[in-house]
LONUVO-751267 format. One record per atom (N, C-alpha, C, O): residue in three letters; x negated, y negated, z. Coordinates in Angstrom, 3 decimals, padded with zeros to 6 digits, always signed. Layout:
% LONUVO-751267
- ALA / X / Y / Z
...
//
This chain:
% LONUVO-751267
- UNK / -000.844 / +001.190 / +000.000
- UNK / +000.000 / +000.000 / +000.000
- UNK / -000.884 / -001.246 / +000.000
- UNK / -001.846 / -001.358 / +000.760
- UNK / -000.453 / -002.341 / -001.038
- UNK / -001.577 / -003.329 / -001.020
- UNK / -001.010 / -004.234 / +000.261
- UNK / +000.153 / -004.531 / +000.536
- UNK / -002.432 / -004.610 / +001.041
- UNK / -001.484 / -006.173 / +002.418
- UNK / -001.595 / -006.848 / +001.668
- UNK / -002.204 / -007.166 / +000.646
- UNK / -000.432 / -007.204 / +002.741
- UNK / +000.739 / -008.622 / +002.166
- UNK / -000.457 / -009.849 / +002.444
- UNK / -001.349 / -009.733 / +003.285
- UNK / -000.271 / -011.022 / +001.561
- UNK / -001.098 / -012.180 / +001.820
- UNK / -000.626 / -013.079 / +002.477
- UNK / -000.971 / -014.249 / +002.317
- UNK / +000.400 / -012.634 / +003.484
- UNK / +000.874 / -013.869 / +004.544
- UNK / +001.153 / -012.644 / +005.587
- UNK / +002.253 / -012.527 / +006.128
- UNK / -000.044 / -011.641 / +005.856
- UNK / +000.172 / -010.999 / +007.347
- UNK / +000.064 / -011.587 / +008.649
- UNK / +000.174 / -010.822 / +009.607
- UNK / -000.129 / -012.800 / +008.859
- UNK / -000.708 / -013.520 / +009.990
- UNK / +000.151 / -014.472 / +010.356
- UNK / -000.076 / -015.681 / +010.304
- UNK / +001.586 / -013.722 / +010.896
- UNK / +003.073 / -014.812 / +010.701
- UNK / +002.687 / -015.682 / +012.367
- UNK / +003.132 / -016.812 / +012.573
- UNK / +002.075 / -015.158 / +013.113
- UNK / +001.915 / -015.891 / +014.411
- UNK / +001.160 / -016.732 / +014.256
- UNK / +001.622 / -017.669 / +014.907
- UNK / -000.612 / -017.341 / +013.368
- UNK / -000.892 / -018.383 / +013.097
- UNK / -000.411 / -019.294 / +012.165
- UNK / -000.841 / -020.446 / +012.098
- UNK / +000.570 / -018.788 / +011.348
- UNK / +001.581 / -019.580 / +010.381
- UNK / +002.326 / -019.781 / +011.436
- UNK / +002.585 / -020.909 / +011.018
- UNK / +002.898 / -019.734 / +012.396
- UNK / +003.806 / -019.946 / +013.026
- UNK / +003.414 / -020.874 / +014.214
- UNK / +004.362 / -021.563 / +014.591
- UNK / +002.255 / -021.063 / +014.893
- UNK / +001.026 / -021.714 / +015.645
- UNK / +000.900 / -023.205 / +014.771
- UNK / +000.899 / -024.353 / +015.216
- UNK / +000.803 / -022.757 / +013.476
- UNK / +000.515 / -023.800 / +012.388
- UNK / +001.621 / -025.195 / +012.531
- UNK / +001.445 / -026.372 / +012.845
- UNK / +002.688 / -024.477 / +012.173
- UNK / +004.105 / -025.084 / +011.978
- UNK / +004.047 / -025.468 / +013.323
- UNK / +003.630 / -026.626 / +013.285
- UNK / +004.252 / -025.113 / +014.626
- UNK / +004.489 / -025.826 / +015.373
- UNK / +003.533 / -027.012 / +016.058
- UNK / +003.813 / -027.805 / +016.956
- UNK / +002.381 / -026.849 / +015.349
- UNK / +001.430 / -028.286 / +015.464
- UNK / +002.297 / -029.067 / +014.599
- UNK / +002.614 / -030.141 / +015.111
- UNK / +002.742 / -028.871 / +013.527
- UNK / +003.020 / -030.139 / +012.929
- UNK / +004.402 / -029.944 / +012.859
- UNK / +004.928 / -029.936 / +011.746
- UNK / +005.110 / -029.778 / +013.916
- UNK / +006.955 / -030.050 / +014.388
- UNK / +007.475 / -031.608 / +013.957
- UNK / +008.599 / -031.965 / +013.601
- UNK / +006.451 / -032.262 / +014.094
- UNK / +006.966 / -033.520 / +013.649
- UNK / +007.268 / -033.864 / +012.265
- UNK / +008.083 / -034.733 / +011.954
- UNK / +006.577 / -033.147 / +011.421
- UNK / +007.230 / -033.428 / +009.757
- UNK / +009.072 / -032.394 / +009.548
- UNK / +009.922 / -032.262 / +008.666
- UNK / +008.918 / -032.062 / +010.519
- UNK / +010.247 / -031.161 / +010.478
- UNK / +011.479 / -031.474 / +010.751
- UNK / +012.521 / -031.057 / +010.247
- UNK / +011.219 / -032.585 / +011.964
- UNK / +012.511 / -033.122 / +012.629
- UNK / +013.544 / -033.693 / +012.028
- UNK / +014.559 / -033.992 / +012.656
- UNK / +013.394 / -033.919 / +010.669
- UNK / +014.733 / -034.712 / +010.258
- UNK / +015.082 / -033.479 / +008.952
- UNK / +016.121 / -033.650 / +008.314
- UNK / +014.448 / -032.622 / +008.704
- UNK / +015.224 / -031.321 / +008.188
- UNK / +016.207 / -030.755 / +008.439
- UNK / +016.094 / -030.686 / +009.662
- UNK / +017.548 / -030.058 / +008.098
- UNK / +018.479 / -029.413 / +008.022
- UNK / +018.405 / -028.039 / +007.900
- UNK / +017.680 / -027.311 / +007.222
- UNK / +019.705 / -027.726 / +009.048
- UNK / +019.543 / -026.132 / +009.369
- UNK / +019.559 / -025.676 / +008.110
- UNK / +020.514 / -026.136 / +007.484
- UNK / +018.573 / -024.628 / +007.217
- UNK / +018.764 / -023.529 / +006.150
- UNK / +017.466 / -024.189 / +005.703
- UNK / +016.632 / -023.403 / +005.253
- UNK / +017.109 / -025.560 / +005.738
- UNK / +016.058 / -026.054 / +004.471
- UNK / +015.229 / -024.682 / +004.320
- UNK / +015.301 / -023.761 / +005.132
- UNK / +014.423 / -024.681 / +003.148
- UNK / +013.106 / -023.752 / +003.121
- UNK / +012.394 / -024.327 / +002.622
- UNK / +012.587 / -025.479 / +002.234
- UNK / +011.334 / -023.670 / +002.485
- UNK / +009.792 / -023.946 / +001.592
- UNK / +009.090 / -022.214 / +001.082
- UNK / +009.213 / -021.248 / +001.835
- UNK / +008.712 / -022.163 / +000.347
- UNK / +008.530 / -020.572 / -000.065
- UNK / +007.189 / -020.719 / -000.726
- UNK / +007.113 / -021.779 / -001.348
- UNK / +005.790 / -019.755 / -000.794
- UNK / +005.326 / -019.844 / -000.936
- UNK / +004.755 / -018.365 / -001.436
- UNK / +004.601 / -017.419 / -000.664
- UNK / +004.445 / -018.327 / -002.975
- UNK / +004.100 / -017.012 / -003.694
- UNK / +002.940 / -016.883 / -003.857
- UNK / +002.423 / -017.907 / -003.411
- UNK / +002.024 / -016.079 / -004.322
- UNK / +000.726 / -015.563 / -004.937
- UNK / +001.116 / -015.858 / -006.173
- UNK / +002.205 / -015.508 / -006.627
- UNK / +000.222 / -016.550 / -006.830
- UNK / +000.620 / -017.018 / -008.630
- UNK / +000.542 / -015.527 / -009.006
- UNK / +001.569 / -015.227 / -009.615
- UNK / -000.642 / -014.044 / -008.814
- UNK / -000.966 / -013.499 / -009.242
- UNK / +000.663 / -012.505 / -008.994
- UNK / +001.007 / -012.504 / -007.812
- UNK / +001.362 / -011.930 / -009.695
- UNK / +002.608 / -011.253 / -009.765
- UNK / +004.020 / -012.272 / -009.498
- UNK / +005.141 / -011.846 / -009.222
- UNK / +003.680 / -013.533 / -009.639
- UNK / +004.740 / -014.334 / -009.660
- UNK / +005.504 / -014.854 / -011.044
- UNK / +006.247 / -015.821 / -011.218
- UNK / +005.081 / -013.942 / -011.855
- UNK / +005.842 / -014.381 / -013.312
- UNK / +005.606 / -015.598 / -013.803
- UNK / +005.871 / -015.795 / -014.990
- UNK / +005.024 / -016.737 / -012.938
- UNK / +004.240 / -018.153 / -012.961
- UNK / +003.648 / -018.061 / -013.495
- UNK / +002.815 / -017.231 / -013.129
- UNK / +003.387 / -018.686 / -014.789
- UNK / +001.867 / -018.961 / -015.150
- UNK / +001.728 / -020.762 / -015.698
- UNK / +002.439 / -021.259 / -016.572
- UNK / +000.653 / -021.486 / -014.933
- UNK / +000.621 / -022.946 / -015.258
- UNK / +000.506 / -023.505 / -017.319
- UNK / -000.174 / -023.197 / -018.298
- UNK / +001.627 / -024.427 / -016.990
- UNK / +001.815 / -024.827 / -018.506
- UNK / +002.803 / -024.098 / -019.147
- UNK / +003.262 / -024.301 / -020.271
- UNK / +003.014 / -023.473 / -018.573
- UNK / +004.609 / -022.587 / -018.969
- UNK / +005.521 / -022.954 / -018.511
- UNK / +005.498 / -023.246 / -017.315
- UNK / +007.032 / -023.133 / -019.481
- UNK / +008.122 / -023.696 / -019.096
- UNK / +009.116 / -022.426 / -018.608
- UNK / +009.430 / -021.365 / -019.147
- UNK / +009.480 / -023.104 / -017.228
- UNK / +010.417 / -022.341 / -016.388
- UNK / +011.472 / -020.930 / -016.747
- UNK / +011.823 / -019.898 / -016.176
- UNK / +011.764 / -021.790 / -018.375
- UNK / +013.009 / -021.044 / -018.970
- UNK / +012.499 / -019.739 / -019.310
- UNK / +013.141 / -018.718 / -019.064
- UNK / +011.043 / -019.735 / -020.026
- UNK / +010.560 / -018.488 / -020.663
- UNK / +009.617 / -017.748 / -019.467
- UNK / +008.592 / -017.230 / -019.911
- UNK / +009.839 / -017.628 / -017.954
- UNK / +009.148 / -016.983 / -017.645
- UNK / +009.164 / -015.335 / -017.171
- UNK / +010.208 / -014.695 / -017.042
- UNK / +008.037 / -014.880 / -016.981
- UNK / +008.294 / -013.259 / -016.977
- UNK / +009.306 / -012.958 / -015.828
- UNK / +009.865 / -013.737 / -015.057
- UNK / +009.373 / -011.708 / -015.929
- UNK / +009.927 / -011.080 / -013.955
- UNK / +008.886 / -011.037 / -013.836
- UNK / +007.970 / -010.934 / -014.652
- UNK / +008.930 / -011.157 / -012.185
- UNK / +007.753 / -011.542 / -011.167
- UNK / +008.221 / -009.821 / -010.786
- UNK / +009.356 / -009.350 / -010.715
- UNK / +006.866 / -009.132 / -010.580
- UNK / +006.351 / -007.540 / -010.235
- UNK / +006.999 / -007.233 / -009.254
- UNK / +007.191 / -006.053 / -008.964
- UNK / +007.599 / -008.522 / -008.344
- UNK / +008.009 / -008.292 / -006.716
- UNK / +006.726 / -008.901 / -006.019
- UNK / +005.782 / -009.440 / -006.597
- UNK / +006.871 / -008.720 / -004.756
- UNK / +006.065 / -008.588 / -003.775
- UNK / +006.086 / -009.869 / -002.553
- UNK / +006.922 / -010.679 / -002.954
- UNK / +005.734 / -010.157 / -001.769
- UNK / +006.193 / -011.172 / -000.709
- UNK / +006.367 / -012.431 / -000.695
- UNK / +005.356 / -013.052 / -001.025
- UNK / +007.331 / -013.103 / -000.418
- UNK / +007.185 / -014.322 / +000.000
- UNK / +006.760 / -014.719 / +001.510
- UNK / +007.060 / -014.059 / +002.505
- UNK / +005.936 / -016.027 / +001.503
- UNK / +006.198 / -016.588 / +002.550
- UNK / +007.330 / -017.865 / +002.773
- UNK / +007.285 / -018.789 / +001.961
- UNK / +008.244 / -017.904 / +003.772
- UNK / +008.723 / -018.632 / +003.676
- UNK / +008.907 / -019.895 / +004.956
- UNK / +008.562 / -019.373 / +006.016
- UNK / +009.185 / -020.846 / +005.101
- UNK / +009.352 / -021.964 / +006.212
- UNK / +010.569 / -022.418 / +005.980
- UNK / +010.993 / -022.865 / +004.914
- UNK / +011.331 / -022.261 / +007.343
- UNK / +012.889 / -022.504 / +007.291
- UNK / +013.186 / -022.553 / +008.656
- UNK / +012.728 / -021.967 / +009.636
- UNK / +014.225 / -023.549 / +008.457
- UNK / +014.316 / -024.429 / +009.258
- UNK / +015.349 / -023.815 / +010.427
- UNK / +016.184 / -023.469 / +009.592
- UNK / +015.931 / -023.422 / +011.643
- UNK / +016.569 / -022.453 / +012.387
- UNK / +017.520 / -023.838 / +013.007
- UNK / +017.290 / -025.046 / +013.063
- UNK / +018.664 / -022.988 / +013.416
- UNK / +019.527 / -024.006 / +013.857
- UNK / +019.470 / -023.390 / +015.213
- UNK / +018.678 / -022.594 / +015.719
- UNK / +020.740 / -024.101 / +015.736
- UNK / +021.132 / -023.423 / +017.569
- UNK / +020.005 / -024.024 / +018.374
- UNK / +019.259 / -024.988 / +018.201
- UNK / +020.157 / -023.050 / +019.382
- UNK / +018.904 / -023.888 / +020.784
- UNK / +017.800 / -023.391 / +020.136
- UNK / +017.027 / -024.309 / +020.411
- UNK / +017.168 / -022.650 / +019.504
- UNK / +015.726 / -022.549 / +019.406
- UNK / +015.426 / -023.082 / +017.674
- UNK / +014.896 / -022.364 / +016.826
- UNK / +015.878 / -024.391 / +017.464
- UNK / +015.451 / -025.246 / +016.520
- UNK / +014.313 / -025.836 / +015.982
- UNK / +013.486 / -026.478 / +016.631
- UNK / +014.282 / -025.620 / +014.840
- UNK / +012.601 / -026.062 / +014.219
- UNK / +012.538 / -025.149 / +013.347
- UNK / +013.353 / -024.228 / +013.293
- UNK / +011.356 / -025.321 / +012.393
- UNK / +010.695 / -024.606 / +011.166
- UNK / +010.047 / -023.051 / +012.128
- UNK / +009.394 / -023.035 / +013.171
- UNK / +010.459 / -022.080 / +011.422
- UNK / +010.245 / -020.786 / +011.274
- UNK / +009.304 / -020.771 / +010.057
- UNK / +009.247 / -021.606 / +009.155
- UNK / +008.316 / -019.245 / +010.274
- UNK / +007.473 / -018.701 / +009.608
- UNK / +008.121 / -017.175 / +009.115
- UNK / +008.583 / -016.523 / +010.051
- UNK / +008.188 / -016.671 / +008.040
- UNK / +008.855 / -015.217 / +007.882
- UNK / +008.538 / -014.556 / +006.635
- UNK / +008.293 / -015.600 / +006.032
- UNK / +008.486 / -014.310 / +006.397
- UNK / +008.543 / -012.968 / +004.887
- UNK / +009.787 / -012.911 / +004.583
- UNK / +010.803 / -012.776 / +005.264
- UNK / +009.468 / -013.110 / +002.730
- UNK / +010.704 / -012.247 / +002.186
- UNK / +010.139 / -011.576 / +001.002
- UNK / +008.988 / -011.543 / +000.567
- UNK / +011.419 / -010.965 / +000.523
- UNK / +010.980 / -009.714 / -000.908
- UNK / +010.632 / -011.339 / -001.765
- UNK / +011.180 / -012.368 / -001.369
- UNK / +009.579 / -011.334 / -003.051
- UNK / +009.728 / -012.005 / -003.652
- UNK / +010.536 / -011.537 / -005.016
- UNK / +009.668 / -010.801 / -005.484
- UNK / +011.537 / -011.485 / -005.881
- UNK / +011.975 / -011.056 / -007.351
- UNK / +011.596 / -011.786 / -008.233
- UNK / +011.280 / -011.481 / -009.383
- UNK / +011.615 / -013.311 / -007.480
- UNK / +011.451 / -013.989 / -009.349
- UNK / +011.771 / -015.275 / -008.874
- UNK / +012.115 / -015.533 / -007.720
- UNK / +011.646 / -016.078 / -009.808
- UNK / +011.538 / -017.656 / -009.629
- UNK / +013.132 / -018.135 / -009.399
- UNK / +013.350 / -018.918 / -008.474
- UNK / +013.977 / -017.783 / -010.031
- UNK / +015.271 / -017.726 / -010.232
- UNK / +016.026 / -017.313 / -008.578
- UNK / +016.891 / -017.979 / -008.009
- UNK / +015.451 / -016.157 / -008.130
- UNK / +016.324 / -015.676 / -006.869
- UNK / +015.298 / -016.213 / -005.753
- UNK / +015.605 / -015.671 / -004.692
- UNK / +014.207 / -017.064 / -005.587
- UNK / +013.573 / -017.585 / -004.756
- UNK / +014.786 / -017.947 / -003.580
- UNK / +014.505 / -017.805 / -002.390
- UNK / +015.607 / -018.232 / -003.832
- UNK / +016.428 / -018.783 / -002.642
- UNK / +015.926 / -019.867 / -001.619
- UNK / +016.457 / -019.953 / -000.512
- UNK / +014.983 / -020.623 / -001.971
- UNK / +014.399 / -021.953 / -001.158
- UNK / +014.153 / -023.276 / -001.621
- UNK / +013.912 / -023.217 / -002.827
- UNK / +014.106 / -024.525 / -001.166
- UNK / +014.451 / -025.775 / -002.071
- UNK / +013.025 / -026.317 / -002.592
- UNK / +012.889 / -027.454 / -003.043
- UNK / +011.975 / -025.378 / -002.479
- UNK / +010.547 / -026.048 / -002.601
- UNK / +009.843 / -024.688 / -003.178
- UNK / +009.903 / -023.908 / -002.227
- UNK / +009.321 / -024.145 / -004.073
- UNK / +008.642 / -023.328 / -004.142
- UNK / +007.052 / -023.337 / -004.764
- UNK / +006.892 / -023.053 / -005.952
- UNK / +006.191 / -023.587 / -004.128
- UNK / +004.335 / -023.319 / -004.159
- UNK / +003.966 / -022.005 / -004.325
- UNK / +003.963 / -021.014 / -003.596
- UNK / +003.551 / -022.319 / -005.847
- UNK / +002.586 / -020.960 / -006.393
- UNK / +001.238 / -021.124 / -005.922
- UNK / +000.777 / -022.265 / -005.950
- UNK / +000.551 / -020.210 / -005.508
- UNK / -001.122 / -021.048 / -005.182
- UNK / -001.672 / -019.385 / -005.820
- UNK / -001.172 / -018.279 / -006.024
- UNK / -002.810 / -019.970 / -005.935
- UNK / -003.671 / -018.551 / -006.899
- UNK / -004.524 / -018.240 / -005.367
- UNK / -004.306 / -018.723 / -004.256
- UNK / -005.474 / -017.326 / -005.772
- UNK / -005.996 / -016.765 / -004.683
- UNK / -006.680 / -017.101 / -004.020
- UNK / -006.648 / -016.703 / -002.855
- UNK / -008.043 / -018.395 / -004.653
- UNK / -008.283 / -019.462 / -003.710
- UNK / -007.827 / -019.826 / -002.835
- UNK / -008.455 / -019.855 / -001.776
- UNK / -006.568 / -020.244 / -002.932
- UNK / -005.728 / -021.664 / -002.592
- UNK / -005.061 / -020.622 / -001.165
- UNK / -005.064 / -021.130 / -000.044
- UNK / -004.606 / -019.403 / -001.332
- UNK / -004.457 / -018.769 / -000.261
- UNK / -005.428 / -018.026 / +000.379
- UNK / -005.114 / -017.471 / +001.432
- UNK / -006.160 / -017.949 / +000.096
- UNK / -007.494 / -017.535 / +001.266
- UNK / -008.052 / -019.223 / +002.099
- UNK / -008.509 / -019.344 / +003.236
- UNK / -007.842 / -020.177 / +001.212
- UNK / -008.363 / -021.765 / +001.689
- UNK / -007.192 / -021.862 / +003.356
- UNK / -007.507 / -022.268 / +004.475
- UNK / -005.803 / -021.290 / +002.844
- UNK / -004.925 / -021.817 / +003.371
- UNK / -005.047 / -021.140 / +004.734
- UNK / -005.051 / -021.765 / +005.794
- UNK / -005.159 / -019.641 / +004.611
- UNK / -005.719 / -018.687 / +005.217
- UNK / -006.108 / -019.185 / +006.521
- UNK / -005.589 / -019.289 / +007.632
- UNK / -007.461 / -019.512 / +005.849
- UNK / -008.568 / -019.501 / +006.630
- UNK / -008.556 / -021.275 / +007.261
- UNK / -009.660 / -021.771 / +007.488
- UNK / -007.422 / -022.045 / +007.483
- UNK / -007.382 / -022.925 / +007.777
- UNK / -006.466 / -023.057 / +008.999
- UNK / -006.381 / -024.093 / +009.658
- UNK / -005.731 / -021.840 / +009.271
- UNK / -004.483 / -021.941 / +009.775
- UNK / -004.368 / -022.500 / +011.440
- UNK / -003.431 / -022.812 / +012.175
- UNK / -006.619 / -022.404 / +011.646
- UNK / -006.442 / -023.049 / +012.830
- UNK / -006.740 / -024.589 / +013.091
- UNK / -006.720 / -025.131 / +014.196
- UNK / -006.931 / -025.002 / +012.258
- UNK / -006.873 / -026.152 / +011.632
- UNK / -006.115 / -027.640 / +010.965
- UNK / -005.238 / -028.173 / +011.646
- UNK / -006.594 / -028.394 / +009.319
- UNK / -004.989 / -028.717 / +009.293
- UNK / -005.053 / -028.664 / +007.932
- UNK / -005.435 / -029.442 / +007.058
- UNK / -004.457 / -027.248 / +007.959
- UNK / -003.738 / -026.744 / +006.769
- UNK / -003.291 / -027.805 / +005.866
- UNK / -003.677 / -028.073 / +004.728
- UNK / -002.174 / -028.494 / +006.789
- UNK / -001.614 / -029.016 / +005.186
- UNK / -002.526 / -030.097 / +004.475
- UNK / -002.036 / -030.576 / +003.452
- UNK / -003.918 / -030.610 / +004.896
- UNK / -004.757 / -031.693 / +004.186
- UNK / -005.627 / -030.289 / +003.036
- UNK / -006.235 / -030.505 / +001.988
- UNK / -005.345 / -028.688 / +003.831
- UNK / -005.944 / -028.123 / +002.421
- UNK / -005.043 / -027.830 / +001.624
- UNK / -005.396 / -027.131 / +000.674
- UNK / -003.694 / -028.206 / +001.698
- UNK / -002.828 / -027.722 / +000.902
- UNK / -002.791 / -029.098 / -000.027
- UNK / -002.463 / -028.949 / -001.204
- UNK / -003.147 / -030.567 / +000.498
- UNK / -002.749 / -031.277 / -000.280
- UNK / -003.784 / -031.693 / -001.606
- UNK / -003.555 / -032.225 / -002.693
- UNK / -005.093 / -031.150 / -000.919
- UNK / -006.083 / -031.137 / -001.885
- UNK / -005.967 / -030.226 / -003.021
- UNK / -006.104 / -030.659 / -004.165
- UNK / -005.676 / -028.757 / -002.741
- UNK / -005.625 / -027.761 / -003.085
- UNK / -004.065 / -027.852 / -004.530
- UNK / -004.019 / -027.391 / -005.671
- UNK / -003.413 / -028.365 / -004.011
- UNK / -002.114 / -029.459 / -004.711
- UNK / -002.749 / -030.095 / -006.210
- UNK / -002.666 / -029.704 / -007.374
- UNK / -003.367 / -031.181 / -005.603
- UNK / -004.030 / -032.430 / -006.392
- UNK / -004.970 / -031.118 / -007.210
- UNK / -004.646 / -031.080 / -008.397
- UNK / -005.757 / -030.336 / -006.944
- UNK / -006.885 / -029.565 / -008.130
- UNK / -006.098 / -028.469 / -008.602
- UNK / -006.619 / -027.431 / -009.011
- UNK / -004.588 / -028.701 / -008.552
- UNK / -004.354 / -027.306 / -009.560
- UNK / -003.764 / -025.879 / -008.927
- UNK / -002.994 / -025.050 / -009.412
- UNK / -004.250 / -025.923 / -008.014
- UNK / -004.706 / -024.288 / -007.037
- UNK / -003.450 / -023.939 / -006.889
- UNK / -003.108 / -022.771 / -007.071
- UNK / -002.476 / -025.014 / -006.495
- UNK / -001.153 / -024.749 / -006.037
- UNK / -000.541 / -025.582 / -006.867
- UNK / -000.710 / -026.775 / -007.116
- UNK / +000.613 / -024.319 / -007.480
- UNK / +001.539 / -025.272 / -008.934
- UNK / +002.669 / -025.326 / -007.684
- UNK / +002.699 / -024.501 / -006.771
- UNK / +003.830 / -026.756 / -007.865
- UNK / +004.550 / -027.262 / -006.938
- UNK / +006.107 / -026.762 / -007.787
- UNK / +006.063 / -026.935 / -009.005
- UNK / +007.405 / -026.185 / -007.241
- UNK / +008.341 / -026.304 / -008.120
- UNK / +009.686 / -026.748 / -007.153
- UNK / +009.952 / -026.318 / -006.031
- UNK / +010.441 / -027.749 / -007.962
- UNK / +010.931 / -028.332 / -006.777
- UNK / +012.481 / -027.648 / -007.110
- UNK / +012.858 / -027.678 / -008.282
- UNK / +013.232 / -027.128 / -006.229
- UNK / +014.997 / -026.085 / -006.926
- UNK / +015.668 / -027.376 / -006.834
- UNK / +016.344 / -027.523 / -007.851
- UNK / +015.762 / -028.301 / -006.106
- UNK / +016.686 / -029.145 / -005.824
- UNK / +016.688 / -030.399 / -005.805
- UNK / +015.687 / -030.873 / -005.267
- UNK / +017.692 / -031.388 / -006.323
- UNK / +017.811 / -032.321 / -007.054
- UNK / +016.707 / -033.121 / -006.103
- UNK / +016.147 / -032.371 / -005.304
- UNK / +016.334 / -034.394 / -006.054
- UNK / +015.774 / -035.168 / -005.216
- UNK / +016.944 / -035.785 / -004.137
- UNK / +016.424 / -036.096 / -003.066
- UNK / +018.136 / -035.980 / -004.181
- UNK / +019.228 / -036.346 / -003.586
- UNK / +019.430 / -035.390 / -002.570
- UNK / +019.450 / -035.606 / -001.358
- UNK / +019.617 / -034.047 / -003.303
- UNK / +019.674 / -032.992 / -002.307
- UNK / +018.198 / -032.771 / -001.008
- UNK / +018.286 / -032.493 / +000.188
- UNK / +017.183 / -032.981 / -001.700
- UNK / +015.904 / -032.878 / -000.979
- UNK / +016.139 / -034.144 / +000.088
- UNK / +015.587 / -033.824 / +001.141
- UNK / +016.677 / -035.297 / +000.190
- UNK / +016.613 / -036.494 / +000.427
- UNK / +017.745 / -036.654 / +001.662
- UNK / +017.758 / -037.354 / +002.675
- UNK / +018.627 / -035.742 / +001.140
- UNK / +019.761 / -035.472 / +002.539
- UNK / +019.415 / -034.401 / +003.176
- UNK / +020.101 / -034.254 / +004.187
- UNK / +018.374 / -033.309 / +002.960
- UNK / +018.413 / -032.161 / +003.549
- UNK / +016.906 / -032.510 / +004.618
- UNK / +016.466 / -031.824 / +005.541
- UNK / +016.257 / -034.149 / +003.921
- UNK / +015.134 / -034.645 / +005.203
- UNK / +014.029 / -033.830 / +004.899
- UNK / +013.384 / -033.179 / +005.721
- UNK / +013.830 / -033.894 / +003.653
- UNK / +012.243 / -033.350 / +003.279
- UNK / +011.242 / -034.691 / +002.404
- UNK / +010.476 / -034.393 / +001.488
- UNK / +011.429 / -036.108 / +002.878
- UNK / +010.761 / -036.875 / +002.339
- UNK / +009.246 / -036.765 / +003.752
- UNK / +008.152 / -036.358 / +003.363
- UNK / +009.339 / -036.967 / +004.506
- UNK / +008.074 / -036.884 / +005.128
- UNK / +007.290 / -035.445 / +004.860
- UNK / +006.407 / -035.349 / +004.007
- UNK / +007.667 / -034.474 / +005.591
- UNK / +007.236 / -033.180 / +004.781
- UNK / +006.222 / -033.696 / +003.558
- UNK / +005.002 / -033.814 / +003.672
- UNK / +007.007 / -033.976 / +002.363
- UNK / +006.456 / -034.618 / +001.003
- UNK / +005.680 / -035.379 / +001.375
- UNK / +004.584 / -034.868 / +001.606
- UNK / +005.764 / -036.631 / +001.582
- UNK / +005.063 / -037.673 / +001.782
- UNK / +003.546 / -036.921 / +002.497
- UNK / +002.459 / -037.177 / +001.979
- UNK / +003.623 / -036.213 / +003.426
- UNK / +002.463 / -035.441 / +004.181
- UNK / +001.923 / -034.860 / +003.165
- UNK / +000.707 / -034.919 / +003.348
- UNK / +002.085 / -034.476 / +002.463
- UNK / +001.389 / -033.534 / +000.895
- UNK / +001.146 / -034.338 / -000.025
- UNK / +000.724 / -033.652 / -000.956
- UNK / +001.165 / -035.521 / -000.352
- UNK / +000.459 / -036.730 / -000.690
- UNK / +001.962 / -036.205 / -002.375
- UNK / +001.546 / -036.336 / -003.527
- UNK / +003.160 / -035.801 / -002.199
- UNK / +004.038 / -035.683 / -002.984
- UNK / +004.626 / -037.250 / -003.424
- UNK / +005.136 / -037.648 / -002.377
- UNK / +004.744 / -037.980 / -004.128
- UNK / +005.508 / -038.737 / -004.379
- UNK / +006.913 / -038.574 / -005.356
- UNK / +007.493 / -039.222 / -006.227
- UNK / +007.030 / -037.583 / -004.798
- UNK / +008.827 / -036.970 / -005.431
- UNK / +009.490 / -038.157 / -005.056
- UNK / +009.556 / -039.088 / -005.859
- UNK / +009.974 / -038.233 / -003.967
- UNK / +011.130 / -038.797 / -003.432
- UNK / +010.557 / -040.294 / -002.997
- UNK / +011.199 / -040.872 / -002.120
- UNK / +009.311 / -041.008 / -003.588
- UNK / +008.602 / -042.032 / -003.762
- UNK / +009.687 / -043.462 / -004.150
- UNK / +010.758 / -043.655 / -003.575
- UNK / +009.225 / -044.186 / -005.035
- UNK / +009.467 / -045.303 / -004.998
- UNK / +010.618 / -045.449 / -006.234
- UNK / +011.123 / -046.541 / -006.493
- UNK / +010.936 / -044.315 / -006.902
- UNK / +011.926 / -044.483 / -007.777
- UNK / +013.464 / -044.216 / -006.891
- UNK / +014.516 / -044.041 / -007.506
- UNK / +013.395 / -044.220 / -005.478
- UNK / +014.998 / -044.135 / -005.059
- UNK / +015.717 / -045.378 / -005.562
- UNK / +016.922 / -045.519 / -005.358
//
């Protein structure tokens, strides 16, 4: 059985709760999902419409929990395909970009995610309108990833 590349859900989860503060104005369900480019049917410069099935294999995902124990969660899911991702943010990163991320987790991740962003490593795909992203309280999040999605064209 090949390991999964997000076995280490307690320092992803260590991670996220250092930075609770980009989270707070998120909505119960938000996600963020995060694939291995390598079996993700992704490939950079390719348009969405023509892409392969993705082989399977894991997601990581960050989502947001409602009730008394509120805040961003760390978890696994099956990955199928770009289409059934089921999350409002989805980051392809190649194998660099997840061993960088990896190996950062005690650290601050998201300044290697935003570099790692800016050179390519990690292709960004956004499911949901900017309106929707914008009521569901993922402009700081963004803004922290040096994203100017939800920037100066509101």
């Amino acid at each position: 059985m090949v390991e999964s590349k997000f076995s280490d859900l307690e320092n992803w989860q260590a991670m996220l709760d250092r930075h609770a503060e980009l989270f707070t104005e998120m909505t119960p369900g938000s996600a963020v999902g995060f694939v291995p480019r390598a079996g993700s049917g992704i490939q950079p410069g390719k348009h969405v419409a023509g892409l392969n099935d993705a082989s399977g294999g894991e997601m990581l995902v960050w989502q947001i929990r409602s009730g008394h124990e509120a805040g961003m969660i760390a978890l696994r899911r099956s990955y199928t395909g770009f289409q059934q991702a089921g999350v409002d943010l989805l980051f392809v990163a190649d194998d660099e970009a997840l061993a960088a991320m990896q190996g950062a987790l005690q650290g601050d991740t998201l300044s290697i995610m935003k570099r790692l962003i800016r050179k390519g490593n990690i292709m960004f795909y956004v499911m949901k309108t900017k309106y929707q992203l914008q009521d569901a309280g993922y402009e700081e999040f963004l803004d922290s990833l040096g994203l100017a999605f939800l920037g100066a064209c509101r």
